[in-house]
MARRO-459328 format. One record per residue (C-alpha): residue number from 1; y, x, z; residue in three letters. Coordinates in steps of 0.2 Angstrom, whole numbers. Example, Ala and Ser with C-alpha at 12.3 -4.5 7.8 and 13.67 -1.06 7.14 Angstrom:
ATOM   num      py      px      pz   residuo
ATOM     1     -22      62      39       Ala
ATOM     2      -5      68      36       Ser
END
This chain:
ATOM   num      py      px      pz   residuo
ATOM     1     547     491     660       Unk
ATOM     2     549     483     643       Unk
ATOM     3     556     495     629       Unk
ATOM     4     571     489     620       Unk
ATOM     5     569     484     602       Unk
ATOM     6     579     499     593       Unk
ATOM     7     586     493     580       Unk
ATOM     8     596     482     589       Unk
ATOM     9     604     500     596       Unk
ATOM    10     612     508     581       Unk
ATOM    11     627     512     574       Unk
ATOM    12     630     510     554       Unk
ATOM    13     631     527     552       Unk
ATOM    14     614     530     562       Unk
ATOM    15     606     515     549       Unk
ATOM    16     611     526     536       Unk
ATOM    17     604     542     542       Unk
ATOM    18     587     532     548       Unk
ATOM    19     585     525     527       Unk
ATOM    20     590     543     520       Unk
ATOM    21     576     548     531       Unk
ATOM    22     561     537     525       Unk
ATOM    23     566     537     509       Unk
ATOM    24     563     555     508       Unk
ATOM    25     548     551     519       Unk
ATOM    26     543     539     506       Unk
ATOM    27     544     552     492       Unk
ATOM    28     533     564     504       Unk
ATOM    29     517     553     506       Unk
ATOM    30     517     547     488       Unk
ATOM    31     518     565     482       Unk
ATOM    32     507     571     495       Unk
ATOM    33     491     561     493       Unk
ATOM    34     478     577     500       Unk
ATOM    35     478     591     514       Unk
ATOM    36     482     603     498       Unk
ATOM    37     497     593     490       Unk
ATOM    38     508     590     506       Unk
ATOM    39     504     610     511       Unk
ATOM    40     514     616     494       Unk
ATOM    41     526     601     496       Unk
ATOM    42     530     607     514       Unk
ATOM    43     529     625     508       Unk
ATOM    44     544     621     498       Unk
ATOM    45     553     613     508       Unk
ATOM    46     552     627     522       Unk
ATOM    47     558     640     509       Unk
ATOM    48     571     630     505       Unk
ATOM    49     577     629     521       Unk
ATOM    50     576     649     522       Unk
ATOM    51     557     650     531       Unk
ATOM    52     548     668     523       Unk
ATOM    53     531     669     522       Unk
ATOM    54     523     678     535       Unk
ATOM    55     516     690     524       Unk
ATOM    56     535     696     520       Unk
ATOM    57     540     698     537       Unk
ATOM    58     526     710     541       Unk
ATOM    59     529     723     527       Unk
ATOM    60     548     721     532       Unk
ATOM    61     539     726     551       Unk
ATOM    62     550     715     563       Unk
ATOM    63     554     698     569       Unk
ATOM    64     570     694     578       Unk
ATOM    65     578     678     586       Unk
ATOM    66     585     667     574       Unk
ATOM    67     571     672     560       Unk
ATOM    68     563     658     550       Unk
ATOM    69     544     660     544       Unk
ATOM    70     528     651     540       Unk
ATOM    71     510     656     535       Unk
ATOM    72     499     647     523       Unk
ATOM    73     481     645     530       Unk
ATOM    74     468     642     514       Unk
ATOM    75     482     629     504       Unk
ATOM    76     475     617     515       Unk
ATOM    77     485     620     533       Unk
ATOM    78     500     627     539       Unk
ATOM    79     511     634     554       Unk
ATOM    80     531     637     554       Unk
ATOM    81     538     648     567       Unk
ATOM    82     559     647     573       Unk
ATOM    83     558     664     584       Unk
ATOM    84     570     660     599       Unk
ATOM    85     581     671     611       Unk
ATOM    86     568     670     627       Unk
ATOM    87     552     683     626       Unk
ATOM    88     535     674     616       Unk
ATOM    89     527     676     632       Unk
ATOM    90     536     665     642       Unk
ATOM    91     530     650     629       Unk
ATOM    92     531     639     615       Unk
ATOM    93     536     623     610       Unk
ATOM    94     524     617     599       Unk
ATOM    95     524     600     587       Unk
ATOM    96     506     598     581       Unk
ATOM    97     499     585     566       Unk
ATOM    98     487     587     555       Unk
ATOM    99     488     584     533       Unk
ATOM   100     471     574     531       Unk
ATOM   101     467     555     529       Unk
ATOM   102     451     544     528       Unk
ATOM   103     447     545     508       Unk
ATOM   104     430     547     496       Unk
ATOM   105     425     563     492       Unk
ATOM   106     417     566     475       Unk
ATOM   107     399     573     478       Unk
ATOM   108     395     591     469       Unk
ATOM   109     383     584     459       Unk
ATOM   110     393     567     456       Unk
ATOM   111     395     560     437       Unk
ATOM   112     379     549     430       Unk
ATOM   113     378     531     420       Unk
ATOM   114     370     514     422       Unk
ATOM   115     366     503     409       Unk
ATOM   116     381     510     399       Unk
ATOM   117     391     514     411       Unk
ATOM   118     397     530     419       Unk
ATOM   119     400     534     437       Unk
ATOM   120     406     546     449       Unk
ATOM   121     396     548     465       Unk
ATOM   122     407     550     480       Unk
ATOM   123     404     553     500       Unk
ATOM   124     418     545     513       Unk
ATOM   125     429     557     524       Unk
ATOM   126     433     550     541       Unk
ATOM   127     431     535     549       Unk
ATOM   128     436     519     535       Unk
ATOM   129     427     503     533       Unk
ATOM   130     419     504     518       Unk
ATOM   131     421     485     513       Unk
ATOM   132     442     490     512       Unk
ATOM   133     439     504     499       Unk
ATOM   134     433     491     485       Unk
ATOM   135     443     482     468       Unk
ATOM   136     458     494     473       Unk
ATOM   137     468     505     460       Unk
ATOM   138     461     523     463       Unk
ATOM   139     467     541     458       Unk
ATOM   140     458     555     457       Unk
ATOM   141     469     571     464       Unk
ATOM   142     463     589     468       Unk
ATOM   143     455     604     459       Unk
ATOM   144     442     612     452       Unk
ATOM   145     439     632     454       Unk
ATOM   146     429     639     438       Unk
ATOM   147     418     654     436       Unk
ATOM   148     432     664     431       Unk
ATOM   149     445     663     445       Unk
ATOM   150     456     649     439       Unk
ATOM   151     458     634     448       Unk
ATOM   152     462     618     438       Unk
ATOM   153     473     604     447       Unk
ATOM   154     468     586     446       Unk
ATOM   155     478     571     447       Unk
ATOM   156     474     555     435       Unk
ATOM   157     480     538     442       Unk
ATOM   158     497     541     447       Unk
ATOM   159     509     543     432       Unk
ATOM   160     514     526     423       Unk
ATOM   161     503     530     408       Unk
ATOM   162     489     536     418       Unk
ATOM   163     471     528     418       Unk
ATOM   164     465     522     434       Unk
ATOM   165     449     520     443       Unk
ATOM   166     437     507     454       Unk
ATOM   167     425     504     468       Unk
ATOM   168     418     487     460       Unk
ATOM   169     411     472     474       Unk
ATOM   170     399     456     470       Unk
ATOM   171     408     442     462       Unk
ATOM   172     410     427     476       Unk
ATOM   173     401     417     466       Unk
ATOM   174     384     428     471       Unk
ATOM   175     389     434     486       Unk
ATOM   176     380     423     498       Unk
ATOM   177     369     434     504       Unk
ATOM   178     380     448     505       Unk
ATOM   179     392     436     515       Unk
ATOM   180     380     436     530       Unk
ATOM   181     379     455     533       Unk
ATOM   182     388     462     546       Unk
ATOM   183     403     470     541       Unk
ATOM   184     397     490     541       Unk
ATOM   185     385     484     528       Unk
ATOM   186     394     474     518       Unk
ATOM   187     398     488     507       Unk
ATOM   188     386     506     510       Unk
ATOM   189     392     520     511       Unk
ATOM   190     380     526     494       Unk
ATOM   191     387     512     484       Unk
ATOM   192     409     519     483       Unk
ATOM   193     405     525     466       Unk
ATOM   194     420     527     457       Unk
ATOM   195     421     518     440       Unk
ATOM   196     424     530     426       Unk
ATOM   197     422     522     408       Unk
ATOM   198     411     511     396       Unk
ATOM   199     413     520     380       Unk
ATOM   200     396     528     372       Unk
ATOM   201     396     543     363       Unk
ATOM   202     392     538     346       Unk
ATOM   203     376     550     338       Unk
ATOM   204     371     551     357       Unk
ATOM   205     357     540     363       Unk
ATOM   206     355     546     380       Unk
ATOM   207     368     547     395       Unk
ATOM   208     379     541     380       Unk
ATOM   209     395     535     392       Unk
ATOM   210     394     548     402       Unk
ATOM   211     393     562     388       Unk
ATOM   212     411     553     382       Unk
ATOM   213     418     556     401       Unk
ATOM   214     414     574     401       Unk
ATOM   215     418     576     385       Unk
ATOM   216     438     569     389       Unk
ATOM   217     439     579     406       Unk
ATOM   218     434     596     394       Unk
ATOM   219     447     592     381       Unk
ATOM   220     459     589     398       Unk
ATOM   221     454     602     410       Unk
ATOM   222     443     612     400       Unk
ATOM   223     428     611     412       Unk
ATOM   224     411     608     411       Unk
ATOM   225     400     597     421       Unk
ATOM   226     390     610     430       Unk
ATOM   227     411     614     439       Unk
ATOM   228     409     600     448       Unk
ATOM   229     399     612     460       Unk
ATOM   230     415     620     464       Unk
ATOM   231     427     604     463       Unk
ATOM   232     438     598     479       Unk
ATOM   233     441     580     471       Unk
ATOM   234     447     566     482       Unk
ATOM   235     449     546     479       Unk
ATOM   236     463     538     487       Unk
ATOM   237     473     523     482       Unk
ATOM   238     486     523     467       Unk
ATOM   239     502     521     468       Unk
ATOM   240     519     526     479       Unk
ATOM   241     523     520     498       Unk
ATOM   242     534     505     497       Unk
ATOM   243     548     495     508       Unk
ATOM   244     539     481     518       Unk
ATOM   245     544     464     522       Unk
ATOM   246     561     456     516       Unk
ATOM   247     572     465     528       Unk
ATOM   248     565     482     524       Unk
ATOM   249     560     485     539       Unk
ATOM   250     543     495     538       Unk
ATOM   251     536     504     524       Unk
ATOM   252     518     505     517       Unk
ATOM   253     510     516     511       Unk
ATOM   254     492     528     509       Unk
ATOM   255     492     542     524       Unk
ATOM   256     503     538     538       Unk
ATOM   257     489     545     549       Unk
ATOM   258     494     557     551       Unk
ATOM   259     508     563     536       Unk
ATOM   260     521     550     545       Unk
ATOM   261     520     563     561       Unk
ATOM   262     517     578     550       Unk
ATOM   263     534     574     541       Unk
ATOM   264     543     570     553       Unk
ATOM   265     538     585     564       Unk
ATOM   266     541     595     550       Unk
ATOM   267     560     589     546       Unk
ATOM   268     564     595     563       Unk
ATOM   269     557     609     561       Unk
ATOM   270     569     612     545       Unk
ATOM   271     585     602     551       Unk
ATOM   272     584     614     569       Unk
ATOM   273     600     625     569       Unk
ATOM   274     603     640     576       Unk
ATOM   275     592     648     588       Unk
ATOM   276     580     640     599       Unk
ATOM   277     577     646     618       Unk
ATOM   278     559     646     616       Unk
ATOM   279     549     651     599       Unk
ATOM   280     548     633     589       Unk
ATOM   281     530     631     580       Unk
ATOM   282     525     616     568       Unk
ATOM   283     508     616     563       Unk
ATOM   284     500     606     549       Unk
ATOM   285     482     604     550       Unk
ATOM   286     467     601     540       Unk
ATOM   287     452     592     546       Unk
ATOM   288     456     582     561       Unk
ATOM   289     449     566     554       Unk
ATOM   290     431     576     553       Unk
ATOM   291     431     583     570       Unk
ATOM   292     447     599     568       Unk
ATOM   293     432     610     560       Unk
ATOM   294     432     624     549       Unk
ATOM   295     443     635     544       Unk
ATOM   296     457     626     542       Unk
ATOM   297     454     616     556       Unk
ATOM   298     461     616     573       Unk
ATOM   299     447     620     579       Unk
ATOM   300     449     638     569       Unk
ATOM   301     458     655     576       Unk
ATOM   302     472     651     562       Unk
ATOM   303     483     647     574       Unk
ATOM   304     480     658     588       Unk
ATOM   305     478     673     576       Unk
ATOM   306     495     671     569       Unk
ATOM   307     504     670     586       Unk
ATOM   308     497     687     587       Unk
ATOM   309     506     692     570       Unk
ATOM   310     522     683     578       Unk
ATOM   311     521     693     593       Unk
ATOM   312     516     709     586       Unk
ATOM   313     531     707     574       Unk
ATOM   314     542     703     588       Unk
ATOM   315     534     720     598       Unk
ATOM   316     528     710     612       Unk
ATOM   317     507     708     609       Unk
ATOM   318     498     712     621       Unk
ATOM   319     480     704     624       Unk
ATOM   320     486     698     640       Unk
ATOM   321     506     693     633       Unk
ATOM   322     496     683     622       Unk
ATOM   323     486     674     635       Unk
ATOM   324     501     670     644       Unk
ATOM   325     510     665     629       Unk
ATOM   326     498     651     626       Unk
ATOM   327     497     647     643       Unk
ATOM   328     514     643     645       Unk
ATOM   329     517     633     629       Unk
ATOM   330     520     614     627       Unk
ATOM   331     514     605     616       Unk
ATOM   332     515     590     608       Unk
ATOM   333     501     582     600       Unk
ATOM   334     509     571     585       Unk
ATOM   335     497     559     580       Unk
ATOM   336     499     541     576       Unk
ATOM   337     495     527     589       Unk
ATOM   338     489     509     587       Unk
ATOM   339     502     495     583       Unk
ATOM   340     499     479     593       Unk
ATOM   341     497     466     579       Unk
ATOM   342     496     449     585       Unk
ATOM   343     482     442     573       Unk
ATOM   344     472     455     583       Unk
ATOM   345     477     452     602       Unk
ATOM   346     461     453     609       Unk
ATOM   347     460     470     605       Unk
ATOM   348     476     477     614       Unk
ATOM   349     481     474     633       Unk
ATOM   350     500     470     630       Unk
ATOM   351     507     479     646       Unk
ATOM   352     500     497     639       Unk
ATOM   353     501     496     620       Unk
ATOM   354     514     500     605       Unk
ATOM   355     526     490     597       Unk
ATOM   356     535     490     580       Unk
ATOM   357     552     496     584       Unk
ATOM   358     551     500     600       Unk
ATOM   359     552     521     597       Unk
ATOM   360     540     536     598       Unk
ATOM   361     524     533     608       Unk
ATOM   362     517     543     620       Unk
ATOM   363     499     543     623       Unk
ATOM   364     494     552     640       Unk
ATOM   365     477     551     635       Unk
ATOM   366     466     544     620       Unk
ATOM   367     448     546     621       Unk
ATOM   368     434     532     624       Unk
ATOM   369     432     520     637       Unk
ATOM   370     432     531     653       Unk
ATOM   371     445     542     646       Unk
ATOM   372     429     551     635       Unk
ATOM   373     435     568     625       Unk
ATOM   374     452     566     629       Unk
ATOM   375     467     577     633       Unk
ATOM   376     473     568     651       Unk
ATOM   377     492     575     653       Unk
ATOM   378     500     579     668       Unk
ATOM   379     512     567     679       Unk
ATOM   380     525     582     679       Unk
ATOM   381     523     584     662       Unk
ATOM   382     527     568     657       Unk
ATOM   383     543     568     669       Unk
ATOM   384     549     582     659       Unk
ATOM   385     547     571     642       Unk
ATOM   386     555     558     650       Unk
ATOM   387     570     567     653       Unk
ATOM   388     573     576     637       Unk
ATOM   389     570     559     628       Unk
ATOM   390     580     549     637       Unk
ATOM   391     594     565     638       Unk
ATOM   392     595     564     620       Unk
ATOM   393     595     545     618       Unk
ATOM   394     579     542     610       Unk
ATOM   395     568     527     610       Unk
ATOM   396     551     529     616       Unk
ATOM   397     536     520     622       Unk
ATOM   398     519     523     633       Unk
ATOM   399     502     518     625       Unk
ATOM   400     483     515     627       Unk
ATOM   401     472     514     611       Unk
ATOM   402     466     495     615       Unk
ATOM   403     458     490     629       Unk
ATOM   404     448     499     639       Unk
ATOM   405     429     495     633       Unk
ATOM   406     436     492     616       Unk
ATOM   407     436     508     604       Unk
ATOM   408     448     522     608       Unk
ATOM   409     450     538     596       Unk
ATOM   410     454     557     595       Unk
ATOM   411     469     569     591       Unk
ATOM   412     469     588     592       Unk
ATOM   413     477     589     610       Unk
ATOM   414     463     594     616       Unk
ATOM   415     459     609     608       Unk
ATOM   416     477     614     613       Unk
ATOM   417     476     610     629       Unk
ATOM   418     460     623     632       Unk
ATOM   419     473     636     631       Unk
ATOM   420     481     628     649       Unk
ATOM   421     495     623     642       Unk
ATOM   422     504     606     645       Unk
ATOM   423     500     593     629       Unk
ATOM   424     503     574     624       Unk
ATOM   425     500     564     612       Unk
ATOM   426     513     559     604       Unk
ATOM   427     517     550     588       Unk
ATOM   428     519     535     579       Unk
ATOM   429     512     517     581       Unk
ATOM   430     505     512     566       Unk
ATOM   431     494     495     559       Unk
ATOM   432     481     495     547       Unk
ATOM   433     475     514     553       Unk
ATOM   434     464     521     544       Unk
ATOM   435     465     506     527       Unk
ATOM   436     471     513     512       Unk
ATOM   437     487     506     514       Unk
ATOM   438     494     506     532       Unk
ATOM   439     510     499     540       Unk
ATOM   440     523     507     549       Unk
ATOM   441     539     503     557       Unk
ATOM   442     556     514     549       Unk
ATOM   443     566     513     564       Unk
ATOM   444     550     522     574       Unk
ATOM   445     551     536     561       Unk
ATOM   446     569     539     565       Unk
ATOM   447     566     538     585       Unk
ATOM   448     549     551     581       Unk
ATOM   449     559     562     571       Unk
ATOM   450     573     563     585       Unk
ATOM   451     561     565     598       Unk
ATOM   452     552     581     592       Unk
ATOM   453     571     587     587       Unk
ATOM   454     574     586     604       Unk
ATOM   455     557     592     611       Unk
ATOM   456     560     610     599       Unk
ATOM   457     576     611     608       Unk
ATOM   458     575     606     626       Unk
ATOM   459     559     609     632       Unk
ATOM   460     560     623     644       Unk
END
C-alpha cells in the first residue's frame, strides 16, 4: 500500500516540464500575495489563453462547445468555464480552490504613535499562531477606495528599493516571564502592530511621527487618513518564493494554502485542448480561510448564478436543468493537505498521512475528530478517481489531517457537495501550513497539476 516516491519515475523530459512548471508557479505566488492580486494575474492569463469574459458572451447571445469564458466576481474571486460537447445538464467537472491565506488585516481606524513612534493597528485573518508573525520583513499590498470613485493600489515592501515593515517581539534578555506563557499567548492577537516609522514632524508637538507617515503615504497615494475607513490593506511577508534545500527539490514560499492548488488547477484549466465532454469549471475563491462567507465566498450564489448564465447562453436553463446540472457534477475540492514532518510524528499516524514526493493527495474527508463538518466521499467515487489517475499515470496518495483526536481542518467540499454532487478533497501536501512561509514538494505540484488535467478530461 506504500506510494512510490515520484521522482524516482521520471523521464528528463518530464524533469524539464515539472521545473518549467514551478518556476512559473514561483512567479505566481510572489506576484500574487492577496485574493485581489492572483484574480487579475489569472484574469490574464485566462485571456491570454483565448477565455472572454462572461459579460461578452452574453451580448454576442450564445455559448457553444469549444467556447472559452470566465467571470470575475467582486476582483476578489473567479470562475472559468471550457463548454463541452455533452448537454450542461448531464454535469460538470469542477476543480475548486480558493485565493485567500492567513495574514493581518489593517483595522479601519489603524495608524497612531507611542513614545515617538508610529503604528499601524492590524486584526489577523485565519487561523496563524500569532507568535510566527513577529521580526519578519512585511509588505503592505492592497487598495484604498476614496470618496471619489478611484481606487488606489498599495504595494510597499516588495521591490529592491522598497521600505519594509515589522511586528516587533521582547528582547530574550527580558523575556522571562513571557517565556512561561503558553504559546496562543506568547504574542496577542491586539499587539501584531505593524511598525511604520520614527521620524517626528518637526514644528509638530503632538502625534509628531505619525503626522510624517501620513504625510509620505499623501505625497505617495494622495490619501488622507480618514481613507483608511475604506482601505482593504493586507500584511504578509516580503519577499519571492524560493527553491528549497540543496537539490531543489521543494519550494518556499507565502500562500501555498491554497495558491499551490489554485495554480495548478488553473494551468489545467488553460493548457486543456480541444473540447471537453462535460462543461470544465475552475473556480478561484475568496474567503475559505474565514468560513467561505460573503460574497465572494463559496458560500455566495456566485457560482451557482453563473451556471445559470452558462446554461442560458448554451439555451438549456431551466430551473429544473439547473438542478440537475449541479446534481450531477463532480467535483474536486483542491485544498492543501498536511505534510508528515518527522520533528512532529506524534501528530500524524504514518499509515493514513502525506508525504513529500509521493503525488496529489486525496482527502476523503477532513473535518474534526468524528469526521465533524466534513464532506465524507463516496467508495464509488473514489474508485472512479483511482482509475482516471492511475489511467493517466499520475501519482497520488490518501490522507487524514493527523490523528484522530488531534486537530483536523475545513475545505469548501462541503458547500459543494450540498448540491448532491460527488466531491473530494484533493490537493497538495504541504508543511508549515498556515506560517508565513510554507514548504512544498515540486514533484507533488507536477503529479497535482496532471491529476486535475486528467480529471477535466476523463471524468465522466
Amino acid at each position: 500500500m506504500e506510494r512510490k516516491n515520484a521522482w524516482k519515475t521520471y523521464t528528463a523530459d518530464q524533469r524539464q516540464a515539472l521545473d518549467a512548471l514551478c518556476e512559473s508557479y514561483k512567479e505566481y505566488i510572489s506576484e500574487g500575495k492577496t485574493e485581489r492580486e492572483c484574480t487579475v494575474i489569472s484574469v490574464d492569463a485566462a485571456k491570454a489563453a483565448g477565455f472572454v469574459n462572461l459579460e461578452e458572451a452574453m451580448e454576442k447571445g450564445e455559448l457553444r462547445a469549444g467556447d472559452r469564458v470566465y467571470a470575475d466576481n467582486m476582483g476578489k474571486s473567479l470562475m472559468l468555464a471550457i463548454i463541452g460537447s455533452q448537454p450542461m445538464e448531464k454535469g460538470l467537472n469542477i476543480l475548486g480552490s480558493h485565493i485567500d491565506s492567513p495574514r493581518l488585516d489593517i483595522k479601519q481606524n489603524p495608524l497612531y504613535e507611542n513614545t515617538e513612534l508610529a503604528y499601524l493597528d492590524t486584526h489577523y485573518y485565519g487561523g496563524i499562531k500569532k507568535y510566527q508573525w513577529v521580526t519578519l520583513p512585511l509588505a503592505l499590498h492592497g487598495v484604498i477606495a476614496k470618496k471619489d470613485g478611484t481606487v488606489v493600489k498599495v504595494n510597499i515592501g516588495e521591490n529592491e528599493g522598497d521600505p519594509v515593515f515589522c511586528v516587533t517581539d521582547l528582547l530574550i534578555h527580558l523575556a522571562s516571564e513571557q517565556m512561561e506563557k503558553k504559546a496562543g499567548k506568547v504574542v496577542e492577537g491586539e499587539n501584531l502592530d505593524v511598525l511604520m516609522g520614527s521620524i517626528p514632524v518637526c514644528d509638530e508637538e503632538k502625534d509628531a511621527v505619525a503626522k510624517g507617515v501620513m504625510n509620505i503615504l499623501k505625497e505617495s497615494y494622495g490619501i488622507e487618513e480618514e481613507d483608511f475607513l475604506s482601505a482593504e490593506i493586507e500584511v504578509v511577508p516580503a519577499g519571492k518564493a524560493r527553491d528549497c534545500g540543496i537539490d531543489r527539490s521543494m519550494i518556499i514560499g507565502y500562500g501555498h494554502d491554497d495558491r499551490i492548488c489554485a495554480y495548478t488547477s488553473l494551468k489545467a484549466m488553460l493548457d486543456f485542448e480541444g473540447t471537453p465532454e462535460r462543461t470544465a469549471i475552475c473556480l478561484l475563491v475568496d474567503k475559505e480561510e474565514i468560513g467561505s462567507v460573503g460574497a465572494t465566498g463559496m458560500e455566495s450564489r456566485f457560482f451557482e448564478n453563473t451556471v445559470a448564465e452558462l446554461m442560458n447562453l448554451a439555451d438549456c436553463y431551466s430551473e429544473l436543468s439547473l438542478r440537475r446540472c449541479l446534481r450531477n457534477s463532480a467535483m474536486l475540492s483542491s485544498d492543501v493537505s498536511a505534510a508528515f514532518d518527522p520533528a512532529y510524528e506524534s501528530a500524524f499516524e504514518r499509515k493514513n498521512t502525506a508525504y513529500f514526493g509521493r503525488g496529489m493527495v486525496f482527502n476523503k474527508f477532513t473535518g474534526a475528530r468524528g469526521k465533524s463538518g466534513s464532506n465524507d466521499a463516496n467508495a464509488e467515487y473514489i474508485a472512479a478517481l483511482r482509475k482516471i489517475m492511475d489511467d493517466a499515470d499520475v501519482a497520488f496518495q490518501t490522507a487524514e489531517l493527523g490523528k484522530v483526536d488531534i486537530g483536523g481542518g475545513g475545505t469548501i467540499a462541503y458547500i459543494l457537495a450540498n448540491y448532491g454532487m460527488n466531491v473530494i478533497d484533493s490537493g497538495i501536501a504541504v508543511m508549515n501550513m498556515h506560517a508565513p512561509w510554507e514548504i512544498a514538494s515540486k514533484a507533488d505540484i507536477y503529479e497535482a497539476y496532471k491529476g486535475y488535467t486528467a480529471f477535466l478530461k476523463d471524468m465522466k
